[in-house]
N, C-alpha and C positions, 0 to 999 in steps of 0.2 A: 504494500500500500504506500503511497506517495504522500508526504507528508505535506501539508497545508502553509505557508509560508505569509504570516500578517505581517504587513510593515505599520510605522508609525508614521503621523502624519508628517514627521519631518524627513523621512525615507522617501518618502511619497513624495515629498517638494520637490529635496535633491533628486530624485530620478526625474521628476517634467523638468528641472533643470539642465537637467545634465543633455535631455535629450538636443537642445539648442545649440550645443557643443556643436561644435565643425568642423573642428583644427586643433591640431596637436596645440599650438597656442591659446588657441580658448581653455583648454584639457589644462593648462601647465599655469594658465590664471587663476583656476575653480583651485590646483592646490593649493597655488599659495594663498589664496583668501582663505582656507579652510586651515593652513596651517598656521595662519595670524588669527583666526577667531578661537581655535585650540589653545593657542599660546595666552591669548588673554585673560580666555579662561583660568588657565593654571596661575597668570600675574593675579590677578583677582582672588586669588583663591588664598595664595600666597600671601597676597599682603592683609589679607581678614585673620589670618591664623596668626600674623606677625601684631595684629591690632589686639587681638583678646588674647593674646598673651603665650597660645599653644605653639609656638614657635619661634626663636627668638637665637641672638648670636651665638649662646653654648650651644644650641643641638644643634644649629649648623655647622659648628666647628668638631662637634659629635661625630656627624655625619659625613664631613670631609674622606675624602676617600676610600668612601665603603662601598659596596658591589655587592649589588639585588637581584643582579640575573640568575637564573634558573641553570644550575652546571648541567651542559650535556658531555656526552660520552663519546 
């Protein structure tokens, strides 16, 4: 049996958007727009954690050179 696949309506945007695409240049715009509204996200996100206090110079300096990837084999 073939599995039913719901999008959200913001799936739904991005695809009738995407469809207008034409050119590898349009394609190489849509990521960096989408990589500067991810990236804001995470400034945003970052400087709220930095304002109520969950984040701050020691656990950056904590965190300095540690490694969260997943070991493969």
């Amino acid at each position: 049996m073939m599995e039913t696949i719901t999008f959200s309506p913001a799936q739904v945007h991005v695809l009738n958007l995407m469809s207008h695409i034409k050119s590898d240049s349009g394609l190489e715009q849509l990521r960096e727009q989408l990589a500067a509204f991810y990236a804001k996200m995470v400034d945003d996100e970052m400087d709220a954690l930095w304002e109520n206090g969950e984040f701050d110079e020691k656990r950056m300096k904590e965190l300095r050179g540690s490694h969260f990837r997943t070991p493969y084999k």
